[in-house]
N, C-alpha and C positions, 0 to 999 in steps of 0.2 A: 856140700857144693857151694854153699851161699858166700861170698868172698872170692873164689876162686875165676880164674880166668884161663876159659875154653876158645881156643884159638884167639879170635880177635874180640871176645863177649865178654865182659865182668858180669859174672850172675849176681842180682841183686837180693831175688827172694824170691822162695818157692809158691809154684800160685796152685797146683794140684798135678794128681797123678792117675794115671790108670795099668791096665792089661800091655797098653802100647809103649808104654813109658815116662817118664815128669817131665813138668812143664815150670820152667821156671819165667820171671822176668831179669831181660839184661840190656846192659847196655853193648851197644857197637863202638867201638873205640874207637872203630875207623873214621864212620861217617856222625858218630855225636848220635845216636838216635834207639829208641827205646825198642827190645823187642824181646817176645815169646820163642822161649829158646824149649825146645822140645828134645828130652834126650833119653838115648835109650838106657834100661838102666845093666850096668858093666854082668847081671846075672843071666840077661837073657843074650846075651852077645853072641852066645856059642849056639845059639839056636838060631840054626839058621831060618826057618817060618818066619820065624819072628823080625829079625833083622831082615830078611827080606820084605817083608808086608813095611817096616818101617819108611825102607828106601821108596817102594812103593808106594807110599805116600805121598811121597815130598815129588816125586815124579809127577804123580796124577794131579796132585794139587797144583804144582807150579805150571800147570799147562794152561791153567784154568784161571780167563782174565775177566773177574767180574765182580760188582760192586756188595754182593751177597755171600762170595768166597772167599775165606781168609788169603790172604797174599804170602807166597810164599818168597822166602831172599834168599834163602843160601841153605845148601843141605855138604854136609864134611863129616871130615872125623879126625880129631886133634888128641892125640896122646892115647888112641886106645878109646875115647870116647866119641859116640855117632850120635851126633844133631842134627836137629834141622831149626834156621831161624827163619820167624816168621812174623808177620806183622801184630802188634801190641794192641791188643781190644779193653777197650774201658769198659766193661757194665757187667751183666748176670747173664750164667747163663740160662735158659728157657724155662726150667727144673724149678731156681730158685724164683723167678718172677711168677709160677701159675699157685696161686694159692687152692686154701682145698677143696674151694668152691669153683676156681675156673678162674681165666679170664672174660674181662667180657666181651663182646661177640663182635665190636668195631676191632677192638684190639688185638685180637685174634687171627682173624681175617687180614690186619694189615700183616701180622708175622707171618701167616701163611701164604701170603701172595708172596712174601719176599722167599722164605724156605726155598715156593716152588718154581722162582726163575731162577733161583740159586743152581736147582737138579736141574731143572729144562736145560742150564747151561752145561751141567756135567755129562748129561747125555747123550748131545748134540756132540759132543765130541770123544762118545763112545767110552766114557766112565760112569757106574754104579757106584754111591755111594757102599751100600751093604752093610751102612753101621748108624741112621738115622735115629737121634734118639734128643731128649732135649737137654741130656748133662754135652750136649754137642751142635748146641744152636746160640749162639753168644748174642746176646742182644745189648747194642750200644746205649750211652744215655740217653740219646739222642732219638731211640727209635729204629738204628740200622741195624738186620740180622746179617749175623756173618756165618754159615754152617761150616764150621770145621771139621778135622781128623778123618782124612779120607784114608785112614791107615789098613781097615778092609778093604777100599776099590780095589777094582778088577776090571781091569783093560778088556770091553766087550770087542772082539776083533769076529769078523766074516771068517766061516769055516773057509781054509785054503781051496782053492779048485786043482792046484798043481805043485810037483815035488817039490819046485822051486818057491813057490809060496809058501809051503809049508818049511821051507828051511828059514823064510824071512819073517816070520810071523813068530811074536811074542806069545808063549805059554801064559796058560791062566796062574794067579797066583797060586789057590786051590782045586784041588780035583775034587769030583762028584762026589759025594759020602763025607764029606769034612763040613763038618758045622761051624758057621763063622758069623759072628753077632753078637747083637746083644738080646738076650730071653727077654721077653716084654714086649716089644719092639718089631722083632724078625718076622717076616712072610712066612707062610706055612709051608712054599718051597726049601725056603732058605731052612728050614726049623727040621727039616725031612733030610737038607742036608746034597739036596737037589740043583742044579746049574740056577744059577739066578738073572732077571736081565732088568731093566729100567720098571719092568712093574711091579721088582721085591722094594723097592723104593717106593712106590706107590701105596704102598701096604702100610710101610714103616710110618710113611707121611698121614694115613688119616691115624693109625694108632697114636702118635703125636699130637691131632689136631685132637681127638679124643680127648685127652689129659688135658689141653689149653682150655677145651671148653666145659670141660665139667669139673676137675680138679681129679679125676679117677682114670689109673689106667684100666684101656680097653680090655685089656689079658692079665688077671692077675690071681695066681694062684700061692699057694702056702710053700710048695717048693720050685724050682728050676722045671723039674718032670711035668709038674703039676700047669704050672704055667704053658707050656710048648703043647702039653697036651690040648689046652682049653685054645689055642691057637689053631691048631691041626682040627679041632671037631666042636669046638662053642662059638655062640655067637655073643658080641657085647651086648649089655643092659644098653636098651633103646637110650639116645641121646635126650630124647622127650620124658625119659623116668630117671636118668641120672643129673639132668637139669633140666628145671620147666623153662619154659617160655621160650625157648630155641625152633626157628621158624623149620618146616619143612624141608624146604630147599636146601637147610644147611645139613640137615638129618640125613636127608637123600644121598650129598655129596660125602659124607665122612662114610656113607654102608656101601655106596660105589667102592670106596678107594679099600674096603675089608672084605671085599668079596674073597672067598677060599679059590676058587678059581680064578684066575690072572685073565684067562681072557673075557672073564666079566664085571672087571674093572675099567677104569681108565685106561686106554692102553698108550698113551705118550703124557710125561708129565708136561709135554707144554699144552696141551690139553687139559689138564687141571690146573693151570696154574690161569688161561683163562676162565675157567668156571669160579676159580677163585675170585679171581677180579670181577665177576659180575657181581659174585655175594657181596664184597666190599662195593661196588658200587651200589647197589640197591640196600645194603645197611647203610651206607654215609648217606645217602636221599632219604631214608624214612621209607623204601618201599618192601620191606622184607618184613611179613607180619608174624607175629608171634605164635605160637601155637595157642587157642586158647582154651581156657580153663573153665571145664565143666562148669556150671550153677546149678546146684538141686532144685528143687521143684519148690520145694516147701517153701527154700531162700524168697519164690517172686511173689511179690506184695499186689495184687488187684487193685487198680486205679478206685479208689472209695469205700473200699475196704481196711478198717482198721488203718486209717491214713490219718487219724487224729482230729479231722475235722467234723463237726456235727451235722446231723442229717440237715437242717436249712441251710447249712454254708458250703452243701458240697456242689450246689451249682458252680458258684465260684470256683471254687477248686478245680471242675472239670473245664472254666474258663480261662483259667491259670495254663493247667499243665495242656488244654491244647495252645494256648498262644506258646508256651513254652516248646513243643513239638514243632511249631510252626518256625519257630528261631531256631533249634535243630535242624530242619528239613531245610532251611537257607543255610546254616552254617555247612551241611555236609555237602549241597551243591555250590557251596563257594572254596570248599577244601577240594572236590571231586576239580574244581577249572582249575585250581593254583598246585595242585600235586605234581610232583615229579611222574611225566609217564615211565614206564617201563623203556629199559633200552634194546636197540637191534639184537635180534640173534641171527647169528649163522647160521643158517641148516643145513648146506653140505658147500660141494666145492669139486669140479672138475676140471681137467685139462681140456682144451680145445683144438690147440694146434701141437703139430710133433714134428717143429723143423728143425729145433735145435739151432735156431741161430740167432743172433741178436736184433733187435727192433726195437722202433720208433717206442716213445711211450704213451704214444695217443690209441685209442682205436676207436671205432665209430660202427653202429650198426644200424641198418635199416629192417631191424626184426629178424628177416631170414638167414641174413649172413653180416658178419663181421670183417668189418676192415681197417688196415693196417698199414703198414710203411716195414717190409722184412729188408737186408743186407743179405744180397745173392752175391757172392763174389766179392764181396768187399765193395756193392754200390748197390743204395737205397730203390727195392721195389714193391713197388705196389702191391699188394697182395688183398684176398678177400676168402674166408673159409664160411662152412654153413656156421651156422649157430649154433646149432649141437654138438656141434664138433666133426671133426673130419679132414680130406687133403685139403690143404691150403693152394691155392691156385694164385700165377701172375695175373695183371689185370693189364689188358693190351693197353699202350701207354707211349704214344709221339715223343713224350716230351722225356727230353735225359736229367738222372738224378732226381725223378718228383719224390714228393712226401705228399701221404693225404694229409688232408689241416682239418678236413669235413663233408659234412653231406650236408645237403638242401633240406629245405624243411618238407618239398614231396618226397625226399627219395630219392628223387630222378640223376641228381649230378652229385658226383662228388666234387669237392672242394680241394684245388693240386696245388702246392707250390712248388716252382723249379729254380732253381738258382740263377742270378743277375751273373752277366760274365765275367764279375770282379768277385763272382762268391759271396759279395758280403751282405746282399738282402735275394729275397725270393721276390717273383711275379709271380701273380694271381691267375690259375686257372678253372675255369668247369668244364668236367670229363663226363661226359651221358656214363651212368653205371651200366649199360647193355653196351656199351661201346659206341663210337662214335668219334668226330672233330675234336679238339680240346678247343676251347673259344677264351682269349684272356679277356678279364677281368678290367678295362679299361687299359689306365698305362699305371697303375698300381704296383707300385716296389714296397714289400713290406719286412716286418722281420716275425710277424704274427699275425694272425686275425681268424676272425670265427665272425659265424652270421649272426644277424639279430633275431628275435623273437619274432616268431608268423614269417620269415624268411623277406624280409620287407626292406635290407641292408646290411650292410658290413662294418664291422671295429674291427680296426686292427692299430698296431703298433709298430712304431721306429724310435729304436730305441729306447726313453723313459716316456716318448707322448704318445698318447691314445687319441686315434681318429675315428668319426663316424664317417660313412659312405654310403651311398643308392645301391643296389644288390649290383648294379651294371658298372660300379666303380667310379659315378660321378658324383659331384659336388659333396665332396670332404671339407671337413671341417674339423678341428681340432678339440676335444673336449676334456684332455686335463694332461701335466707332466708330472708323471711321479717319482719317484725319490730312486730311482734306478731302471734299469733293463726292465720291460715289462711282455711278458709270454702268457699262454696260455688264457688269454681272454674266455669268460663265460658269462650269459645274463640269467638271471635266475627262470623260471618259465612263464611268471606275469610281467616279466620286464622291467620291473621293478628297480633290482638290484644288478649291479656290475661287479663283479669282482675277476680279479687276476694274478699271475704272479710278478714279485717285481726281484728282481736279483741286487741284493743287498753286496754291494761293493765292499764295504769296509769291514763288513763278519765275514764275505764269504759264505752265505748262504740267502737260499731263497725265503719269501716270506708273502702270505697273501695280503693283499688290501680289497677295501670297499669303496664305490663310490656309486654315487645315484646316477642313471641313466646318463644324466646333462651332465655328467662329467664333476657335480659336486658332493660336499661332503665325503671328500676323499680320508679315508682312515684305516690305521692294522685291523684287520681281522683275527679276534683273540687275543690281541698283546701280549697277557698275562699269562696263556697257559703254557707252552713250551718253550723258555730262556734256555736260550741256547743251542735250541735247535732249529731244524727248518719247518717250513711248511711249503706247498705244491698247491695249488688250484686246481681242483676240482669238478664235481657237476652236481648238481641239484637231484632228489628224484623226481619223476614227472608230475608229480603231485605240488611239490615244493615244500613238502613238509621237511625231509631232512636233507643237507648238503655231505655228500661223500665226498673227500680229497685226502691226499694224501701227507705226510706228515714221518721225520725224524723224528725219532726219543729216542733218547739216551744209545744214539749211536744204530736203532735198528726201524729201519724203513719200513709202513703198512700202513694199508688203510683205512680212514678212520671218519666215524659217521655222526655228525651233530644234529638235534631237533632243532628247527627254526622256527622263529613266533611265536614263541608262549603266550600266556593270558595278558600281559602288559607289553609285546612286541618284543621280548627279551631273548635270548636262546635260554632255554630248559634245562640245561647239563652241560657237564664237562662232555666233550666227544668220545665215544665208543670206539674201542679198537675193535675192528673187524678179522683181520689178518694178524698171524701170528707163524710161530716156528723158524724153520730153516730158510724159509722163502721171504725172500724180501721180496715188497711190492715195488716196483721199478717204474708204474705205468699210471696214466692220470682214466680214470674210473669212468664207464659209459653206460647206462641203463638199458637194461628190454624196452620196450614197449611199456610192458603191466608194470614196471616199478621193482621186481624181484629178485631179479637178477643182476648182476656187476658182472660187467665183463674187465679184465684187465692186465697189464703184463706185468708176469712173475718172475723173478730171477732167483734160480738156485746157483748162491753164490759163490765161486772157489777161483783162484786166483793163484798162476803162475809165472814167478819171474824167470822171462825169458829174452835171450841176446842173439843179434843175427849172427846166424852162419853165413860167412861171405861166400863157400863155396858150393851150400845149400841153398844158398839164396832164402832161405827163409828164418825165422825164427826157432830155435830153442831151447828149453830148460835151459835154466843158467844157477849155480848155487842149488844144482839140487830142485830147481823148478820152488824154492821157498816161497809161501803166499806174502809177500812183501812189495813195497812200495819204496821212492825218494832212495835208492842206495848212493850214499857218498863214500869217497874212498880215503882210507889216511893217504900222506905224501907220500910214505913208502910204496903206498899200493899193497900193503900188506892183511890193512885193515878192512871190512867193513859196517858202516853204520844203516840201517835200514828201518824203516816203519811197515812192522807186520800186521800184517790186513787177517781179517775185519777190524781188529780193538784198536787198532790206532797209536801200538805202542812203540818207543824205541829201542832196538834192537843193537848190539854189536857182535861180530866176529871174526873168525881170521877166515880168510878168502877160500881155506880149504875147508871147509864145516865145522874147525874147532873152536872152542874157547867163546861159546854162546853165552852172552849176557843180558838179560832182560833191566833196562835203565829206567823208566818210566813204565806208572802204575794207572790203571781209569780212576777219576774219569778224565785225565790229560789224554786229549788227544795230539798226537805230534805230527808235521809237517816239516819237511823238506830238512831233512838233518844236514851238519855240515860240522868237519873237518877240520881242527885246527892245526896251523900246519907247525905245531910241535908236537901234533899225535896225541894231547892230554886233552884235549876237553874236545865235546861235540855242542856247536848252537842248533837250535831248532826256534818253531814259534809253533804256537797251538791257539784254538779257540776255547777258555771256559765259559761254565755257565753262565756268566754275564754279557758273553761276545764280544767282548774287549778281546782282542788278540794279542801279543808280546811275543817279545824275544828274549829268550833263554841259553842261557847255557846250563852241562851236566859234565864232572867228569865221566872220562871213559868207563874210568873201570866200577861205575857205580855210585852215587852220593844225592843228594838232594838237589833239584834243577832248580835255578838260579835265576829268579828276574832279572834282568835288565832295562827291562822298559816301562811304562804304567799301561801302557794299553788304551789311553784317554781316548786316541785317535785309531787305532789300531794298525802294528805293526807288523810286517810280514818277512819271510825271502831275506834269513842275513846270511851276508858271505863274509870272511875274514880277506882282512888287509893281509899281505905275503909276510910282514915281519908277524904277524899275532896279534895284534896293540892295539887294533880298530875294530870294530863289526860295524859294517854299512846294511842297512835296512831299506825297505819301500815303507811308506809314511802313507796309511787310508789304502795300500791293496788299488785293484785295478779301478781307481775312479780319478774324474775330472780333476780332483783336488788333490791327488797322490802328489808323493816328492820324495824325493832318493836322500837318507838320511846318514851320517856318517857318527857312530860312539865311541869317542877315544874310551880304552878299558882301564885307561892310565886314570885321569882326569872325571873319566866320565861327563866331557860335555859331550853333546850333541851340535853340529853343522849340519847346513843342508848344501846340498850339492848345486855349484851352479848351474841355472838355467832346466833344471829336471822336473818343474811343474810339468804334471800330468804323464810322470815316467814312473814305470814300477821295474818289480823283478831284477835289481842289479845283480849284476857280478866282477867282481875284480879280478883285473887278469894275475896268471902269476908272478908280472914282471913290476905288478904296483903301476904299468902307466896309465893304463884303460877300465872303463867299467861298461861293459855289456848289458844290457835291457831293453825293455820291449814301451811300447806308448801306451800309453792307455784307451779303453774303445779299441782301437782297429790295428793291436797288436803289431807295429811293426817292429824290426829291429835296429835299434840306435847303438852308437858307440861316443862314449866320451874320451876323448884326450885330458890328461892333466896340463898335458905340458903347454897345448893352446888351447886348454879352457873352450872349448867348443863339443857341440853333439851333431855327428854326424850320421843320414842314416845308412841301414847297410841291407837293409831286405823287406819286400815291401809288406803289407797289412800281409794278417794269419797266421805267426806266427807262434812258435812256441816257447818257452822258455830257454834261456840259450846256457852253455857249458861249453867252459874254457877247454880246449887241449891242452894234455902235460906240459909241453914246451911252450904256450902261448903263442902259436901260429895262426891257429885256426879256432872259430866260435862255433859251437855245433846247434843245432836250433831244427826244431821241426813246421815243418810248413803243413797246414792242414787244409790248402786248396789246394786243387788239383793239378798235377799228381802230388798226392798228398804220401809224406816221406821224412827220413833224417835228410838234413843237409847240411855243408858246411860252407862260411867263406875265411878266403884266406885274407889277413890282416895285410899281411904286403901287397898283396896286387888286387884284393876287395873281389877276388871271383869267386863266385859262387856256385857250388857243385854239388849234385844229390848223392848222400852218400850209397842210402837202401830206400827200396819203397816198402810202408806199409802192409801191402799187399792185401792178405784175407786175413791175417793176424786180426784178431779182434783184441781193444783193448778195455780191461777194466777200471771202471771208476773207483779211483781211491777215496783216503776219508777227506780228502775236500771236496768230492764230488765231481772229478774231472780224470780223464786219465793222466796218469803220468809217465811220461818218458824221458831219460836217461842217455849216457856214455858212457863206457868205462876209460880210463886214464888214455886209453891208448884209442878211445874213440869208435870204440866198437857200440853201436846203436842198442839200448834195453827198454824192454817193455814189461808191464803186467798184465799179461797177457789173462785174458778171462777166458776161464775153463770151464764155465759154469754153463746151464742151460736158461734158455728164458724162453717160455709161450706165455700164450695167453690164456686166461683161465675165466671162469665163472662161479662166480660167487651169489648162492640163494641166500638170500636173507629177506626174514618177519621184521619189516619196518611195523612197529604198534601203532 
């Protein structure tokens, strides 16, 4: 095979083979780029098992978008031969890096946290490995595991409830009684031959961790029988006898994940893959102790005994070794102050409310009950449930559209904001919690605020500056401006500290800072630990030892818990994820009373794109209801381009479900795709991990995306010129300093657009005379002429991003004051008309953090519309 060329691949040289078929490396001829070409071999072709589990592969794997999973490109079959190509891994696999002694116990633990988000992700999307083994864990030079060859998965599908289900529901690959694995390896279900589900993976995963840490498998006998036997009814040599010094805790976690019984195991591997993560965190601290090692009796030497010294010199001696004791006894209470403590654990985690519908992400509790900001109808109400949980109840409420912001420091009032009549800041109310007047807040317009400590006054914020205030609203005073939108004010519980969030304009995401009470020593909180993601402001516990907030990685939202004040005023640790799985945390974190509890809102996320029906008046499915976001269409209207939620990846296809093509890999994340109008290329922009954002282009039908810009400033929102020749940009995203950018593709210079200081989001109409966009701060909509070089506007603060009609008549834009809706105006006579409202349609936040909404060609209104559920829950956790 080596020389030969398989569809579009030059095979270069064979790199290994198995049961499933050879792997060679090639090149893509198409796109220039290296890849692991997996083929089956022409003997088993006629078996169909076989060729089925293969196809199966490349299915379950290419579903699967994640930084631990090998990536899947293309699965064909050219000439009578079946491939699948797939992404090119530099390193060893698992097998060839464990020597016969083990790895050691950091490096272990970092491969097995990665293994187990690799599965947590496969599972989450109702795939079983069922072939776990380490000649199938590639580990880069670099340190990144990729777990390849899902060629046993098996699509765990819900038994059907109805005829019609059971005609739409995919069969298991394997039927009951069919032994499918690798001996070694395999669950003792799987080994019996028995249905398997995410905890025969669980099995596989500690007999794996087994082998890393000691250099010996867990199951191994003289034959195949022999082996599955000792699987089915033996249990392994203690981790503590096949390699010493391995702490308990690790010993503990690898005989959970070998239990013979499934249900006393682990039973979700993202549940072990955080247990994983604490052992790496407590081995990268020093706090994970060894087992230790007996000493015989005889070995311990009596202080003056046969110690060398003569009977007149053992005064000294026992002057010696107690001063020596005494430098001991200060050295281990000066290790006992500067040690890493132990981190949070979680001890359970319930639901509290069951309304099923979208909410504020604050809540507040005065011990007996919780409260909240619910959307009843499509407009924000007040709500309040017990603390244990239970009905969620309105909270009788004068004023229209409040949000709670907070409670008093008795208890007594909560803290309302109601919208200013232009929408675009809130007044200050207190609401008695037994009901009562609402009374404002002086004449206080704000766009945030929260009380001080001992309930003594108010900070709040407008815009980037933070004011302080008298609890009654008077004599404010200004005490710092910071570097963006600033929300979510909190003081730590001695009053000490100030922190909040501030909304970072030119990344497009949020980020916490610090400043001292008087508004000084303003600085990030953390800088260094999450590039590229967000962070959310938080709450202290009442104690003030640790601060809970919330926080982005790597694209998955939870909350996450830091020690404050170490022995030299320092924080302690990296922050502790609290939250984990299917649920993202959505909601900024509120303590009991005692400290032990979090309450906060959770969102199980899913996400359908859906279009109004004009004669249903409401929204939906559109394309299939796909979880997708930003759809642009080719000129024909044939095409489309989309970014599929959650991963954030580029999508195309044809309008009718066919000809699905995955363009973009994580960790790119992509926004706002777009159309060139010869149909060959789509631009997009994304945020990597350095938050420099740019603009890209990809062709359609696949290839490597294309810088265009450096990112210095960060660029956002490119639309093409109607001939193809230009991509115009927004230049710094929605801030003061934006400016509407124009890149000939010829040349490659850049222009900036006259007079567009502090304009973002263009768009070019299709007739090349006009560019559509919005102001920055208070989102109005502007229009440029070319032809007199002027910006004129055309709809006032609130709105949304605008899109052109096929014909260039009309700009479509959504308004998100009230009534909040599509709307359009017409360019000849500049009238403006609501196309659809809103309604109770709820929309989901896409990956920039905002909803998004859409048109298609002919102006029909689309949303992402969120499927998902979100309450509020409580989370117990041992702060140490």
């Amino acid at each position: 095979m080596v020389g030969k060329t398989v569809s579009h691949y030059r095979i270069l040289e064979k790199l290994g083979g198995g049961g499933m078929g050879v792997v060679y490396k090639a090149e893509d001829t198409k796109l220039g780029r290296t890849v692991a070409l997996k083929v089956l071999p022409p003997e088993r072709v006629a078996d169909p098992n076989r060729k089925r589990r293969f196809v199966q592969e490349a299915r379950a794997a290419s579903s699967l978008n994640h930084p631990n999973i090998i990536t899947i490109y293309d699965i064909d079959e050219a000439e009578g031969i079946h491939f699948i190509a797939m992404e090119y891994v530099q390193g060893k696999t698992l097998d060839r890096l464990t020597a016969r002694h083990g790895l050691r116990l950091n490096e272990a633990l970092k491969y097995a946290v990665q293994m187990a988000a690799a599965l947590a992700k496969a599972h989450s999307a109702g795939i079983v490995h069922r072939d776990l083994k380490p000649t199938n864990v590639m580990v880069t030079d670099d340190g990144l595991v990729k777990v390849l060859d899902f060629g046993l998965a098996k699509l765990t599908e819900p038994a059907p409830t109805s005829e019609a289900e059971t005609v739409a529901t995919v069969g298991p690959v394997t039927e009951e009684g069919t032994i499918v694995g690798t001996v070694g390896y395999m669950s003792p279900e799987q080994a019996e031959g028995k249905p398997v589900d995410a905890r025969s993976d669980i099995f596989s995963f500690g007999s794996v961790l087994y082998e890393m840490l000691t250099g010996q498998r867990a199951f191994q006998g003289e034959t195949k029988a022999s082996t599955m036997a000792a699987i089915l009814r033996e249990e392994p040599k203690p981790l503590s006898e096949a390699a010493q010094g391995l702490p308990h805790e690790v010993e503990r976690l690898v005989k959970r994940c070998l239990r013979k019984d499934r249900e006393h195991r682990f039973q979700t591997m993202a549940d072990l893959k955080v247990a994983s993560e604490e052992l790496k965190q407590e081995s990268d601290s020093g706090e994970l102790a060894s087992t230790p090692t007996a000493v015989a009796t005889s070995d311990r030497r009596k202080v003056g005994e046969s110690s060398g010294f003569p009977r007149e010199g053992r005064a000294l001696a026992y002057k010696v070794l107690i001063g020596g004791a005494a430098l001991v006894a200060i050295a281990a209470a000066l290790a006992l102050l500067l040690r890493t403590p132990p981190a949070p654990k979680v001890l359970g985690i319930h639901q509290v409310t069951h309304t099923g519908r979208e909410k504020a992400r604050r809540t507040f509790t005065d011990g007996a009950r919780v409260y909240f900001t619910d959307w009843v109808g499509g407009r924000p109400t007040p709500m309040a449930t017990p603390a244990s949980g239970g009905d969620a109840v309105p909270i009788p409420m004068p004023l229209k559209d409040a949000l709670i912001g907070g409670i008093t420091q008795d208890n007594s009032e909560l803290i309302v904001g109601s919208p200013t009549p232009d929408g675009q800041h809130v007044m200050v109310w207190y609401v008695p919690v037994l009901g009562g007047s609402p009374r404002r807040v002086g004449d206080l317009v704000v766009d945030d605020g929260a009380v001080t400590p001992h309930g003594r006054g108010l900070i709040y914020a407008i815009g980037p500056d933070v004011y302080l205030a008298n609890a009654d609203g008077t004599g404010a005073r200004k005490l710092l401006s910071a570097p963006g939108g600033v929300s979510l004010l909190c003081y730590s519980p001695n009053g000490r500290q100030l922190r909040f969030t501030v909304y970072d304009y030119k990344q497009s995401r949020e980020l916490i800072w610090d400043a001292s009470p008087d508004g000084s020593n303003l600085h990030r909180f953390l800088p260094d630990w999450n590039p590229g993601g967000s962070e959310c402001c938080g709450r202290w516990t009442p104690d003030g030892r640790y601060y809970v907030f919330q926080a982005t990685v790597a694209g998955s939202t939870n909350l996450w818990a830091l020690r404050e004040g170490g022995f030299f005023g320092k924080h302690s640790r990296e922050p502790t994820r609290l939250t984990t799985g299917p649920m993202q945390n959505g909601g900024i974190p509120v303590f009991s009373k005692h400290g032990k509890t979090i309450f906060f809102v959770g969102t199980l996320n899913s996400t359908e794109l859906s279009i109004y029906d004009s004669r249903l008046h409401e929204f939906v499915p559109y394309l299939g209801g796909i979880s997708a976001e930003g759809l642009s269409f080719s000129k024909d209207g044939q095409m489309a381009a989309y970014v599929r939620l959650p991963e954030g990846t580029l999508w195309r296809m044809r309008i009718d479900g066919s000809d699905q093509l995955q363009l973009t890999f994580p960790p790119m994340e992509v926004y706002q795709p777009r159309w060139s109008p010869d149909g060959k290329r789509i631009a997009f922009w994304d945020v990597p991990a350095d938050g420099h954002s740019k603009i890209y282009t990809i062709p359609c039908d696949g290839g490597a995306p294309e810088a265009l810009t450096s990112g210095e400033h960060g660029e956002h929102d490119p639309t093409w010129s109607p001939d193809g020749n230009a991509l115009m940009f927004d230049y710094s995203g929605n801030s003061p300093d934006s400016s509407v950018r124009v890149l000939s593709l010829n040349t490659r210079r850049v222009t900036e657009l006259p007079g567009s200081k502090g304009i973002y989001s263009p768009r070019w109409s299709p007739d090349g005379r006009y560019v559509a966009a919005l102001t920055s701060g208070d989102w109005k909509l502007v229009l440029f002429d070319f032809k007199t070089q002027r910006w004129e506007r055309l709809a006032g603060s609130g709105t949304g991003f605008p899109n052109w009609s096929k014909d260039g008549r009309y700009i479509y834009f959504v308004k998100y004051s009230t009534p909040e809706g599509f709307y359009r105006v017409e360019i000849a006579t500049r009238k403006v008309e609501m196309v659809a409202g809103i309604g109770n349609a709820q929309t989901a936040n896409g990956v920039a953090g905002y909803p998004w909404r859409g048109v298609t060609l002919n102006g029909s209104p689309l949303i992402a519309r969120r499927a998902g559920t979100q309450e509020i829950y409580a989370l117990d956790v041992d702060f140490p």
